[in-house]
Backbone as a printed PyTorch tensor [residue, N CA C, xyz], in Angstrom:
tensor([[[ 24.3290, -26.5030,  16.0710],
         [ 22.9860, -26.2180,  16.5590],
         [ 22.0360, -25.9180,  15.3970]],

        [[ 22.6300, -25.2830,  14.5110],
         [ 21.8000, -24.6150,  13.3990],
         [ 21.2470, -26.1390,  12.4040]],

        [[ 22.4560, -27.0670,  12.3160],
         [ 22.5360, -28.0480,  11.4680],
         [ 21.3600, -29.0160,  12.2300]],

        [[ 21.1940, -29.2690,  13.3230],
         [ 20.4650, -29.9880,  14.7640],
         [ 18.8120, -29.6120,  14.3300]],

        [[ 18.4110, -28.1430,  14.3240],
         [ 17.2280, -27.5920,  13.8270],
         [ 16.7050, -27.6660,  12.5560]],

        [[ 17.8390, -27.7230,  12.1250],
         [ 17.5040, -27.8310,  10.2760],
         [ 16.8500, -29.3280,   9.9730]],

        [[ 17.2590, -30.2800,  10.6250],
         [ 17.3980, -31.3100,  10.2130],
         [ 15.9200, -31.8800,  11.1070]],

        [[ 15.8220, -31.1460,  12.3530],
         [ 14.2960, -31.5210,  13.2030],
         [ 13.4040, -30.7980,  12.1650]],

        [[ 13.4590, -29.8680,  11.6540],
         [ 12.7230, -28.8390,  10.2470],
         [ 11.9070, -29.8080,  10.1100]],

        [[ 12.9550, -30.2980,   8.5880],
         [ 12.8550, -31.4340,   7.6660],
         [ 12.2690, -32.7660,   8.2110]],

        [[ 12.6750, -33.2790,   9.1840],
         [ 11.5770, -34.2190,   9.9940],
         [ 10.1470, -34.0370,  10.1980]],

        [[ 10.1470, -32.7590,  10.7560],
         [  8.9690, -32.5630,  10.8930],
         [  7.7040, -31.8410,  10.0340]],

        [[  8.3580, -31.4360,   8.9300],
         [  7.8800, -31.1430,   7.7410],
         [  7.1660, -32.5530,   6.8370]],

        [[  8.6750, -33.5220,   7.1900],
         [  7.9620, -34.8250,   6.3020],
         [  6.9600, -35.8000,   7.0230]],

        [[  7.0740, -35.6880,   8.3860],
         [  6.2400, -35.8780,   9.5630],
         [  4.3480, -35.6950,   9.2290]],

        [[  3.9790, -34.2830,   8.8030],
         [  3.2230, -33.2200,   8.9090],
         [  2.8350, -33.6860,   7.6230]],

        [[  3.7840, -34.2750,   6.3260],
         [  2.9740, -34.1340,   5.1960],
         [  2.8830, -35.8220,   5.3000]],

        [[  3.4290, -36.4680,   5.6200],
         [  2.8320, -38.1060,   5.3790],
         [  1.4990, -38.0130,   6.0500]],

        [[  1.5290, -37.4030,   7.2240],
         [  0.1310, -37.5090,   8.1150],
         [ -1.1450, -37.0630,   7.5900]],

        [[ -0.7290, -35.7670,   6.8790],
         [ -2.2070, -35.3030,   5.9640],
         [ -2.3430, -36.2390,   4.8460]],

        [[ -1.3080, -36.9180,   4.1270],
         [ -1.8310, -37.8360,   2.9650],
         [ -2.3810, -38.8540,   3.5230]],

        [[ -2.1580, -39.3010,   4.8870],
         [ -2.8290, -40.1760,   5.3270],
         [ -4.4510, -40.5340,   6.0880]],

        [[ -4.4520, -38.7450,   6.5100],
         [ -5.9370, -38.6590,   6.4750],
         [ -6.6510, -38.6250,   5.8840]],

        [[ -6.1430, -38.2750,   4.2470],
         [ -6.9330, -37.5310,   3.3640],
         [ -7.3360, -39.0800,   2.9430]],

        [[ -5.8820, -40.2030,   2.5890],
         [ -6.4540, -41.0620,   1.9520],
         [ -7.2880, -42.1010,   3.0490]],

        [[ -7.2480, -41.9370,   4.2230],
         [ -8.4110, -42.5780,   4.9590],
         [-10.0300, -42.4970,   4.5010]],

        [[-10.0080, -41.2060,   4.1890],
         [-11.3890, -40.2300,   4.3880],
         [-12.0470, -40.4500,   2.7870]],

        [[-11.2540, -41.5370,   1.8550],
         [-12.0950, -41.8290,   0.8280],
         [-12.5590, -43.4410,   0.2760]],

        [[-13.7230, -43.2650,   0.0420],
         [-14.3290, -44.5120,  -0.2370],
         [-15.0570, -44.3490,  -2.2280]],

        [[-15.8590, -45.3470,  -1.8790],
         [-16.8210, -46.0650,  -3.5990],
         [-17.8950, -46.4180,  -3.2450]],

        [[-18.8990, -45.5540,  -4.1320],
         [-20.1870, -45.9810,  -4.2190],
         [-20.2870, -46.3870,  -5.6090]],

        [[-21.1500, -47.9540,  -5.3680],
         [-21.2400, -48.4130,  -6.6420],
         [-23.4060, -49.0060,  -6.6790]],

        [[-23.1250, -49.2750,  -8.0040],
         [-24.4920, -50.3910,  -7.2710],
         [-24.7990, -50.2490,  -8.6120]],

        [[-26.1950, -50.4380,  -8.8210],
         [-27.0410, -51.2080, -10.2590],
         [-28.1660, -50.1480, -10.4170]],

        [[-28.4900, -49.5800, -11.7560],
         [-29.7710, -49.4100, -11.7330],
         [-30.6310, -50.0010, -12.7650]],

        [[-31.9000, -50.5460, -11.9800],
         [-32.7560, -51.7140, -12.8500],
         [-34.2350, -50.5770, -13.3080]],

        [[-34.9540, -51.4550, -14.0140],
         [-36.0330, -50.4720, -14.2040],
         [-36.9270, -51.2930, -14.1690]],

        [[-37.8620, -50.9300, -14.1100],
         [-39.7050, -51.3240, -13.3460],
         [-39.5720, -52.7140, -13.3430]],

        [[-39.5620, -53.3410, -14.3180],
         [-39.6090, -54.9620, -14.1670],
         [-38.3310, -55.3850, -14.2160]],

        [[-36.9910, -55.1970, -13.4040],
         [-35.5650, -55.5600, -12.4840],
         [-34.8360, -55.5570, -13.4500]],

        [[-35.0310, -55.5230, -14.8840],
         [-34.0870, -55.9840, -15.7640],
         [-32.9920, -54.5140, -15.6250]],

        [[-31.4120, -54.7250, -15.7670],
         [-30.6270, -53.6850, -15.7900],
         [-30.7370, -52.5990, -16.9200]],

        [[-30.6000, -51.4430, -16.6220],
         [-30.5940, -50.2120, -17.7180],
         [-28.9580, -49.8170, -18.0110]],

        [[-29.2670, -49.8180, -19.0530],
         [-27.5170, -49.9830, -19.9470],
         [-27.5290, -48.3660, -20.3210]],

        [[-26.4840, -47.3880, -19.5550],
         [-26.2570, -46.2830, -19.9970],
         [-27.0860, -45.0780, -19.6070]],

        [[-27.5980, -45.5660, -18.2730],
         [-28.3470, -44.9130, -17.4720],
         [-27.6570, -43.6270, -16.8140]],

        [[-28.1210, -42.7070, -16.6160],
         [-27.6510, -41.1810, -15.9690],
         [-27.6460, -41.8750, -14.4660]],

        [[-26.5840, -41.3700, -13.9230],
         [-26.4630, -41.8520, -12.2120],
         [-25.9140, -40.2760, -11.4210]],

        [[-26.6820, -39.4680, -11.0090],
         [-26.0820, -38.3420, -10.0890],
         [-25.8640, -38.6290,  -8.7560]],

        [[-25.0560, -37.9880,  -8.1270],
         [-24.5680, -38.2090,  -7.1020],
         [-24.7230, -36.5850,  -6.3430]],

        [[-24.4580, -36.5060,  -5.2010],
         [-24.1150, -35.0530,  -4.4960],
         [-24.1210, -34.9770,  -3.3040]],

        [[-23.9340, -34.2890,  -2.7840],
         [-24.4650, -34.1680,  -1.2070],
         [-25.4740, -33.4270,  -0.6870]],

        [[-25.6380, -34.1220,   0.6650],
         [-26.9760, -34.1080,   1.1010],
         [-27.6190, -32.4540,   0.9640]],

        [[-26.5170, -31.2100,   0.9010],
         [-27.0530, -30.4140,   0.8040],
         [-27.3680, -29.8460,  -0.7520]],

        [[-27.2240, -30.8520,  -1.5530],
         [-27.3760, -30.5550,  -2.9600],
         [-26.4800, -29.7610,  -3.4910]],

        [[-24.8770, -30.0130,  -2.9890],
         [-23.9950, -29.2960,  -3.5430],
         [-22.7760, -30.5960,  -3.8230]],

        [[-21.6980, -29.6980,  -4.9920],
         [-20.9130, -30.8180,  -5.6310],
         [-21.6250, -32.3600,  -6.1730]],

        [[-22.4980, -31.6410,  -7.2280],
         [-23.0560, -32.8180,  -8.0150],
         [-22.1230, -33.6850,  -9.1070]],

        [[-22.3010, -34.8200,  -9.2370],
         [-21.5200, -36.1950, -10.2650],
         [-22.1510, -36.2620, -10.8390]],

        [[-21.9910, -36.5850, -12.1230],
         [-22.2520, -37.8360, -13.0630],
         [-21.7130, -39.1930, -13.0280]],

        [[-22.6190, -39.8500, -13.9070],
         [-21.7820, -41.3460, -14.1030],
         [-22.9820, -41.7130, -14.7570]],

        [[-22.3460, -42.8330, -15.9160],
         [-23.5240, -43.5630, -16.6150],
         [-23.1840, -45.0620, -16.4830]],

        [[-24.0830, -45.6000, -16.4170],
         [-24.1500, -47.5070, -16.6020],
         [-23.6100, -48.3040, -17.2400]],

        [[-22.9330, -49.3410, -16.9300],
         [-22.3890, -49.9700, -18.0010],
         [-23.5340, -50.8630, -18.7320]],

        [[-23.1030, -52.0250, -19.7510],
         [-24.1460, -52.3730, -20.6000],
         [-25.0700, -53.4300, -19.1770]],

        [[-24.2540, -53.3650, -18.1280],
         [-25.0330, -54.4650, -17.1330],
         [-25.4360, -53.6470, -16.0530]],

        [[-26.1160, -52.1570, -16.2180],
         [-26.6720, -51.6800, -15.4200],
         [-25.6140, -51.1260, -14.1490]],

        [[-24.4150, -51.4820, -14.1220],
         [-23.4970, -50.9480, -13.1830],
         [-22.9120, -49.8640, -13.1830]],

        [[-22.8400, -48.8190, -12.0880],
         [-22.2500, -47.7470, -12.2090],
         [-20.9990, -47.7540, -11.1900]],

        [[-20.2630, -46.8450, -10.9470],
         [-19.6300, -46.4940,  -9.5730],
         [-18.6060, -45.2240,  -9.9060]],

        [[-18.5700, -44.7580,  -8.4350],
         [-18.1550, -43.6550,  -8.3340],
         [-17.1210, -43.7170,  -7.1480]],

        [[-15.3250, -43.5470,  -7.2390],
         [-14.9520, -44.2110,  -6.9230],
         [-13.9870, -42.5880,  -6.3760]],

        [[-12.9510, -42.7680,  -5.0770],
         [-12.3810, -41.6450,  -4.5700],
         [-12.9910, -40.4220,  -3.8040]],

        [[-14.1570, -40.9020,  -3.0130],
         [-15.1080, -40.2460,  -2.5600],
         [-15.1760, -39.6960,  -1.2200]],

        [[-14.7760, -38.4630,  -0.7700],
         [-15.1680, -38.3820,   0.4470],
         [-15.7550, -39.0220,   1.4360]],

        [[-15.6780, -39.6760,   2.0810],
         [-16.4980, -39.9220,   3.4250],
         [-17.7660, -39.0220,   3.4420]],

        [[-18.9550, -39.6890,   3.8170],
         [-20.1660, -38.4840,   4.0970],
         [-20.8160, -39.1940,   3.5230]],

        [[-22.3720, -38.2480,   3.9530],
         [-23.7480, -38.7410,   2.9990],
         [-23.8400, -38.1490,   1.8130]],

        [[-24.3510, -38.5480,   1.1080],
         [-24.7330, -38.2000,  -0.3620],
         [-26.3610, -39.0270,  -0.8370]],

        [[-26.7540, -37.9260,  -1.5520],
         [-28.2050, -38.2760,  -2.2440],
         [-27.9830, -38.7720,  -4.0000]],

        [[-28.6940, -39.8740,  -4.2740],
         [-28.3170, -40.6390,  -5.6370],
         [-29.5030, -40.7860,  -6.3520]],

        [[-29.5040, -40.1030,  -7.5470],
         [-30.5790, -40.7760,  -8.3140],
         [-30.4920, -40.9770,  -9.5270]],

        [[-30.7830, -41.8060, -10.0290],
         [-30.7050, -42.3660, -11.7290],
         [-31.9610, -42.0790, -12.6470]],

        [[-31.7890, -41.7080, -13.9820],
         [-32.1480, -41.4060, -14.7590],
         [-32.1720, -42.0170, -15.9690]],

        [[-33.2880, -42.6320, -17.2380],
         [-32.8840, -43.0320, -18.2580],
         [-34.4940, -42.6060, -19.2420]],

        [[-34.3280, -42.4150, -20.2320],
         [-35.7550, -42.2260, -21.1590],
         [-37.1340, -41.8000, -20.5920]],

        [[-36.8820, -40.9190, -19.8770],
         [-37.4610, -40.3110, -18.6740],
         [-38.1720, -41.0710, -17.9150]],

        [[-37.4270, -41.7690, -17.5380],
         [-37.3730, -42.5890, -16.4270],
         [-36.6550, -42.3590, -14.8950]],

        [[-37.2540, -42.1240, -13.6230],
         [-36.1700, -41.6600, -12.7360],
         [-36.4870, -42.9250, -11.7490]],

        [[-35.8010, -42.7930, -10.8310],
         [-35.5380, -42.9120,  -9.5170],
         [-36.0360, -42.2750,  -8.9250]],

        [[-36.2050, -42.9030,  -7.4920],
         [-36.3680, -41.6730,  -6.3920],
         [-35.1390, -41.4310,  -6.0780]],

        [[-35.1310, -40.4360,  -5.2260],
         [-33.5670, -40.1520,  -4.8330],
         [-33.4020, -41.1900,  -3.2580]],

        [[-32.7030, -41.5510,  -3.3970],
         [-31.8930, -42.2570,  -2.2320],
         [-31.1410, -41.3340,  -1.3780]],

        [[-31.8190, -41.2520,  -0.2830],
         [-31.2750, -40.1330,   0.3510],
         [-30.4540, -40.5000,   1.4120]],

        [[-28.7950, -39.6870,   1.6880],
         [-28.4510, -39.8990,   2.5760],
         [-27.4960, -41.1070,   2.6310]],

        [[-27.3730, -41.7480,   1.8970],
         [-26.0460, -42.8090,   1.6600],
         [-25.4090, -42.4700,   2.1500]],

        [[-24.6850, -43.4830,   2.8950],
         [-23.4130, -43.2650,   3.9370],
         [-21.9150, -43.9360,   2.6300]],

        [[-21.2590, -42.9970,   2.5560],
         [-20.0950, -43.0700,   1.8790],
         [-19.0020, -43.3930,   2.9450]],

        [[-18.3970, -44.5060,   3.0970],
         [-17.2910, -44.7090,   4.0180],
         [-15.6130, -44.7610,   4.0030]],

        [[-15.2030, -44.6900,   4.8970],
         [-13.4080, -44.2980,   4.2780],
         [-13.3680, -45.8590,   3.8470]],

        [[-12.0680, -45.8460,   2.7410],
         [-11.7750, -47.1760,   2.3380],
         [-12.6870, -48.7320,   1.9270]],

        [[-14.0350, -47.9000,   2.2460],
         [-15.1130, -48.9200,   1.9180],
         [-15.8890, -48.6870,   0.7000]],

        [[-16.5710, -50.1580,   0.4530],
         [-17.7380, -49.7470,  -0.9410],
         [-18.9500, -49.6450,  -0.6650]],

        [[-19.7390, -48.9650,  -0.6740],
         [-21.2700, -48.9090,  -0.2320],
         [-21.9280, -49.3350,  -1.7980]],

        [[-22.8270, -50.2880,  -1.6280],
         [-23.9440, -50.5620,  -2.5460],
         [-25.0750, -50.5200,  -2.7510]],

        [[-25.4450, -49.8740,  -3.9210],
         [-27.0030, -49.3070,  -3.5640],
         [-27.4360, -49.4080,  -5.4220]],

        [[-28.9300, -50.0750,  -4.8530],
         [-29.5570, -50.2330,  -5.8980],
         [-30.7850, -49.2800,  -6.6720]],

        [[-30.5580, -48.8380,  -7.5490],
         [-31.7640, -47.5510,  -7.9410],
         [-32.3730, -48.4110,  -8.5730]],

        [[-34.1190, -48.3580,  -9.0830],
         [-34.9150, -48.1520,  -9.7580],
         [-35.7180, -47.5270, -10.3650]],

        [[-35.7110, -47.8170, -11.3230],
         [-36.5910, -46.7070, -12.4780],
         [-38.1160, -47.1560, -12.5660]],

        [[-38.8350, -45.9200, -12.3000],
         [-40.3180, -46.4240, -12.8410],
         [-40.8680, -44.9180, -13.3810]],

        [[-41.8730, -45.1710, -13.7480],
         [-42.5440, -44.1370, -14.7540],
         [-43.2810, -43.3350, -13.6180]],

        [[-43.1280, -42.2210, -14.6550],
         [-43.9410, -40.4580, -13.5310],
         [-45.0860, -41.3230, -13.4230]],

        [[-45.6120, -40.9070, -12.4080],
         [-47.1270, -40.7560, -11.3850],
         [-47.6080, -39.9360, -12.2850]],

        [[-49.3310, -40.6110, -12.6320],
         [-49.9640, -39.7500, -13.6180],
         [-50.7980, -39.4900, -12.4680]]])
């Protein structure tokens, strides 16, 4: 009997932990995308933040030489994105939908402060 329980334990222990690795790895996705500046051409080494919508757990990431960033192992959820380069910003993109197992793409642009 003892050996009978021990062994439903262990089942259900390994049961309990495949299932959480399996939600957890459902529940993550990649945001990638480009950021161009005023006249479309790509910005090479551009600041890319990331966070959520309530402005908490902020990212980095910078551009490759073709303007590409990504941010990859991501919670599920919205998140707000904005890029940065030679004081140059973005607006923030608000609200990106980050999806399990999916890539969301999103394009920033840079233009100069409002005088």
């Amino acid at each position: 009997m003892k050996r009978t329980l021990l062994i439903f334990g262990v089942i259900a222990v390994i049961a309990f932990a495949l299932s959480a690795n399996a939600q957890f790895a459902r529940g993550l996705g990649t945001l990638s995308g480009n950021v161009l500046d005023e006249h479309g051409k790509p910005v090479a080494n551009a600041s890319v933040t990331i966070q959520t919508s309530d402005g908490l757990s902020p990212h980095a990431a910078h551009t490759d030489e073709n303007g590409h960033f990504e941010f990859t192992r991501f919670d599920a959820g919205q998140y707000d994105v904005r890029a940065y380069s030679h004081n140059l910003f973005s607006d923030w993109s608000k609200r990106v939908v980050v999806r399990p197992k999916k890539t969301t793409e999103i394009t920033l642009r840079l233009s100069p402060p409002a005088k």
